[in-house]
N, C-alpha and C positions, 0 to 999 in steps of 0.2 A: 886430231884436234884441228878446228878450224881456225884460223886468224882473220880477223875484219880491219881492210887496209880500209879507210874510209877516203872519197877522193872527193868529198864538198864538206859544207859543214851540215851539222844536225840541222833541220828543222821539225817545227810541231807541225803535223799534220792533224787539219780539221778538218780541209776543204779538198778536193781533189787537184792534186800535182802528178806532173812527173817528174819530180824530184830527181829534178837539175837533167831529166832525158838522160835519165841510167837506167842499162839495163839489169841489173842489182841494187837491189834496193833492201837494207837494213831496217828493220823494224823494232822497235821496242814498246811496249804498254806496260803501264804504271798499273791500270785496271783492264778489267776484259774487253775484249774490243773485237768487231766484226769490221772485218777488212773488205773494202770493196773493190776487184780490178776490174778497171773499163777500156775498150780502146779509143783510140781518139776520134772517135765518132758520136760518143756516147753510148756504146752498145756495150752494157754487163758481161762482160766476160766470165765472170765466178767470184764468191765470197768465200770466207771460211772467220774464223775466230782463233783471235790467239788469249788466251788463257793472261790473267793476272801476273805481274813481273814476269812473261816470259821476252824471249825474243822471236822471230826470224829473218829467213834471207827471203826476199821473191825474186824472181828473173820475170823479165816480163820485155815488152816490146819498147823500144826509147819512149815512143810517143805513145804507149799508154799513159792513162790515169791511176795511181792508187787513192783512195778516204775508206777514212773510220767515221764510226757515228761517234766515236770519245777521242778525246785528243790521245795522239801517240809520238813517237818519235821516230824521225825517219832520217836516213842521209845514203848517199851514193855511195854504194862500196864495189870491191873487190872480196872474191872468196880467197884466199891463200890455205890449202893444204898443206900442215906441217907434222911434226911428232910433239 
């Protein structure tokens, strides 16, 4: 089981952030949502879609960018592996 220690607070994500310059970054959608990682240059890194009430984690570079084309929810986390 994994535990999400969150170390900022939630925000909605519409616009592209780096969400608070974490390198994990929690994710949640209400509806389905295509995610877009960019690095700080503006150069597309890769997309993917997270499906309706799901979540996940990304790792990604400080100064990357994450955006959705629908609002989602995002905050800086830690993974913690527990039982």
């Amino acid at each position: 089981m994994n535990i999400i220690k969150p170390t900022a607070n939630q925000i909605s994500l519409t616009t592209a952030s780096t969400v608070y310059g974490a390198p994990v970054v929690f994710i949640s959608a209400t509806s389905a949502a295509v995610i877009t990682l960019a690095s700080n240059t503006g150069t597309q890194i890769g997309t993917f879609t997270i499906p309706a009430n799901q979540y996940i984690y990304v790792q990604k570079n400080p100064t990357d960018t994450i955006a959705a084309n629908v609002a989602v929810f995002a905050t800086a986390a830690r993974i913690v592996t527990g039982k």
